[in-house]
C-alpha positions as CSV (number, residue, x, y, z in Angstrom):
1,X,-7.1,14.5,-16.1
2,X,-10.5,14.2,-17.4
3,X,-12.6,11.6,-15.1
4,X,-16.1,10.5,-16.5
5,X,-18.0,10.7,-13.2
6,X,-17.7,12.1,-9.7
7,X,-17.7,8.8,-8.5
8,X,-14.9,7.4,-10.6
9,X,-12.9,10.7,-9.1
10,X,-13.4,9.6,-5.7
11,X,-12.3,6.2,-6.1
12,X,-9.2,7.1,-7.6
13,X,-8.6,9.7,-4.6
14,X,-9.5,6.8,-2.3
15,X,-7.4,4.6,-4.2
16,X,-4.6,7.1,-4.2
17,X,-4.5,7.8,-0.5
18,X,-4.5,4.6,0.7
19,X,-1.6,3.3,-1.7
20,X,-0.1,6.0,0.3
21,X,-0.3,4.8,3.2
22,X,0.6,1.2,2.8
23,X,3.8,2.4,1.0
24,X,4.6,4.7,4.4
25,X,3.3,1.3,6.4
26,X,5.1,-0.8,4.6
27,X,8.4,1.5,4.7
28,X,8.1,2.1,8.3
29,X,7.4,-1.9,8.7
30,X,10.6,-2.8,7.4
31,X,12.9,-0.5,8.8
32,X,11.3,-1.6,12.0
33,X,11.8,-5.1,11.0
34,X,16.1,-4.3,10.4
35,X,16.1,-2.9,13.5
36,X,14.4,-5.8,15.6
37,X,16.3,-8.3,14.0
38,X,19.8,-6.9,14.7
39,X,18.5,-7.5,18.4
40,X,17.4,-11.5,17.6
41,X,13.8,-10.4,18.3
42,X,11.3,-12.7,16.1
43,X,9.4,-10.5,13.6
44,X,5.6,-11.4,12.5
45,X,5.6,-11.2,8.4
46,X,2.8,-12.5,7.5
47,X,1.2,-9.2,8.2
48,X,4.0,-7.4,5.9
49,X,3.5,-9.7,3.1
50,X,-0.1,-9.1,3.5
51,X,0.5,-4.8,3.3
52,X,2.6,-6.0,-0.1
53,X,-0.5,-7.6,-1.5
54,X,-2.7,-5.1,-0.9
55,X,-0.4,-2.4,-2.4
56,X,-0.2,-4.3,-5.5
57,X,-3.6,-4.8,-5.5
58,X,-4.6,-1.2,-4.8
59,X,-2.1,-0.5,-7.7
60,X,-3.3,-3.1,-10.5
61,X,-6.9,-1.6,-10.3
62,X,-5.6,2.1,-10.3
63,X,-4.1,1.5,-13.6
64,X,-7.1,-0.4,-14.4
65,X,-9.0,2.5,-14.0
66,X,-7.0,5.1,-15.0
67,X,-5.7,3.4,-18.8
């Protein structure tokens, strides 16, 4: 891909990387959640749901960016 500036790459790297990790967050979030909740423990989701926004975020203004 053809990027205009040097700064426009990085933010897209930046962008990349930490879509990455909230995806492997999120992932390893959930599974955690299953496997509390099988043993009645209470599970805190307002800090998932906030990973979920930020993902979607992070991926809006990717495409943004990118298109």
């Amino acid at each position: 891909m053809n990027f205009d500036s040097k700064r426009k790459k990085q933010h897209i790297e930046l962008l990349t990387s930490r879509i990455a990790e909230l995806h492997g967050s999120i992932v390893r979030d959930v599974i955690s959640a299953e496997f509390q909740e099988n043993k009645n423990i209470i599970i805190c989701k307002a800090r998932l749901q906030n990973k979920a926004k930020l993902f979607k975020k992070y991926n809006r203004r990717l495409k943004l960016i990118l298109y």
